[in-house]
VOGU-240464 format. One record per residue (C-alpha): x negated, y, z. Coordinates in nm, 4 decimals. Last residue first. Example, Ala and Ser with C-alpha at 12.3 -4.5 7.8 and 13.67 -1.06 7.14 Angstrom:
<zators>
<zator east="-1.3670" north="-0.1060" up="0.7140"/>
<zator east="-1.2300" north="-0.4500" up="0.7800"/>
</zators>
This chain:
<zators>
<zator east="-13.2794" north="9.6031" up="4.1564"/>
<zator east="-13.1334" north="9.9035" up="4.3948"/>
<zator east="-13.3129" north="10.0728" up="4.6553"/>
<zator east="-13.1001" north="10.2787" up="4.9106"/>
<zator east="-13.1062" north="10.6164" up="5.0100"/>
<zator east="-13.0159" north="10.7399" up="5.3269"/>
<zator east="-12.9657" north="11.1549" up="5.3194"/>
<zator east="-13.0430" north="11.3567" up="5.6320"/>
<zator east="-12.8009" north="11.6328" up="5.6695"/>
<zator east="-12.9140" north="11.9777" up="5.7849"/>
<zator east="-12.7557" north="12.1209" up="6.1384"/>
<zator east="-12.5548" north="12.4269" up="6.0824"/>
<zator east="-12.2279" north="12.2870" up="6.2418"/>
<zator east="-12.0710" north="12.3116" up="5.8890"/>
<zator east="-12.3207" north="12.1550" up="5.6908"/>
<zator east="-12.6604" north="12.2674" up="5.5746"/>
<zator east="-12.8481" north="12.2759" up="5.2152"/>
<zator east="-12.6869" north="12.6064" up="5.0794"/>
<zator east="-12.6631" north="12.6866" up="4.7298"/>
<zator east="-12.5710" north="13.0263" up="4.7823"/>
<zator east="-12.2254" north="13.1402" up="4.5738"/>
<zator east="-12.0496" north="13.3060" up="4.8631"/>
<zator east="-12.4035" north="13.5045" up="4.9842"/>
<zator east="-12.1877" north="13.8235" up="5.1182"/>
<zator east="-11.8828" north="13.7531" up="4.9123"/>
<zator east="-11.7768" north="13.5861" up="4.6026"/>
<zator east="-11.7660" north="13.8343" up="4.3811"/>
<zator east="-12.1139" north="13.9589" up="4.5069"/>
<zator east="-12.1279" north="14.2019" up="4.8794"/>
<zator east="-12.3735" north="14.4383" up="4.9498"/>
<zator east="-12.1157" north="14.6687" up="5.1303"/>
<zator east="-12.2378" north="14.9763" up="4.9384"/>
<zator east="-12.3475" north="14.8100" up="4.6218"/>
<zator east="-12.0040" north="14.5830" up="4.6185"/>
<zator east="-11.8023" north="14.9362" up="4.7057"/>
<zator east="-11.9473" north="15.0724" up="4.3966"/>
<zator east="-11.8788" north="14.7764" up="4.1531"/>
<zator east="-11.5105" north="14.8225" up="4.2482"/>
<zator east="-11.4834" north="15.2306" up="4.2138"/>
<zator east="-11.6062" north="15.1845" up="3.8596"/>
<zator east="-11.3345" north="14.9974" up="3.7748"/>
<zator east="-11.1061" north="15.2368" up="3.9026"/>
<zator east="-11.3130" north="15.5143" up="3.7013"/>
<zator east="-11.2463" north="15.2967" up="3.4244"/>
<zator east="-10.9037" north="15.2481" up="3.4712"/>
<zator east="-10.8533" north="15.6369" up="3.5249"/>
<zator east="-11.0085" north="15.7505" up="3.1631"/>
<zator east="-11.0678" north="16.1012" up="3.1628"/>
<zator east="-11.3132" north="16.0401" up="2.8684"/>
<zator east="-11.5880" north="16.2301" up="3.1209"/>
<zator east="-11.4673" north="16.1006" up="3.4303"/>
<zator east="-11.4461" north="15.7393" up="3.3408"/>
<zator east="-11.8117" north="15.7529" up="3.1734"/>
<zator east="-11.9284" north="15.9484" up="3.5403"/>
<zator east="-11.7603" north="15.6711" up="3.7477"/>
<zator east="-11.8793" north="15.3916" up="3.4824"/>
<zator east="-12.2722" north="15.5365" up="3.5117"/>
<zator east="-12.1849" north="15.5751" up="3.8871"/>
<zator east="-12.0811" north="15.1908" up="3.9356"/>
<zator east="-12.3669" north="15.0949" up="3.6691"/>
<zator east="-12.6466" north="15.2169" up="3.8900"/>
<zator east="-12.5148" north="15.1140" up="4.2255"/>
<zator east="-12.4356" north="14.7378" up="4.0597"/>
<zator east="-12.7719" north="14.7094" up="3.9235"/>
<zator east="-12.9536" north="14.8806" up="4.2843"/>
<zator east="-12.7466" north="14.6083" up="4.4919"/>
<zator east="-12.8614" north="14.3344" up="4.2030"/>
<zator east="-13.2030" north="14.4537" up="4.2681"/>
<zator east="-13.2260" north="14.4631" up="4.6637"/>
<zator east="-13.1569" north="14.6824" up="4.9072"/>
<zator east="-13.1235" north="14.5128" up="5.2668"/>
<zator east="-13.0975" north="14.7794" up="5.4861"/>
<zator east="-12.9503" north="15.1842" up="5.4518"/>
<zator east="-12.5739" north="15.1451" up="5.4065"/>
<zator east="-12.5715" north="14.7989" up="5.5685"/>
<zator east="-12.6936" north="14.9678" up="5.8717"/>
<zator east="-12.5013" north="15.2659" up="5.8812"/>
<zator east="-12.1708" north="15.0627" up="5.8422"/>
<zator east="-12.2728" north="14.8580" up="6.1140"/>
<zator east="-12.3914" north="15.1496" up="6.3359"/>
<zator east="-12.7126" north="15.2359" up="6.4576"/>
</zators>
């Protein structure tokens, strides 16, 4: 299966089905009051439900609890009186 394919058909999740939904809603608004900036608008939430990508990326704005070599860092504390 190809990549494409794949991320086409896997992972669907609510925020993919939001921005799906309001993409064509937009596309069909845009189309109607023959509105071009709309329908280019529209265009931009569409790719992010077919690509499953966020503003930020694929998972940009994950709070993620491991540092660049993928290994988690141990935190020392240290008592204080």
């Amino acid at each position: 299966m190809s990549t494409w394919k794949q991320r086409l058909l896997t992972n669907w999740h609510l925020m993919r089905i939001v921005r799906l939904g309001l993409g064509m809603m937009m596309l069909v608004m845009g189309w109607q009051s023959r509105d071009w900036a709309i329908g280019l608008f529209s265009i931009f939430f569409l790719y992010q439900a077919a690509t499953d990508t966020g503003c930020c990326g694929s998972r940009g704005c994950a709070q993620g609890g491991r540092n660049y070599e993928g290994q988690t860092e141990t935190v020392e504390y240290e008592e204080i009186k």
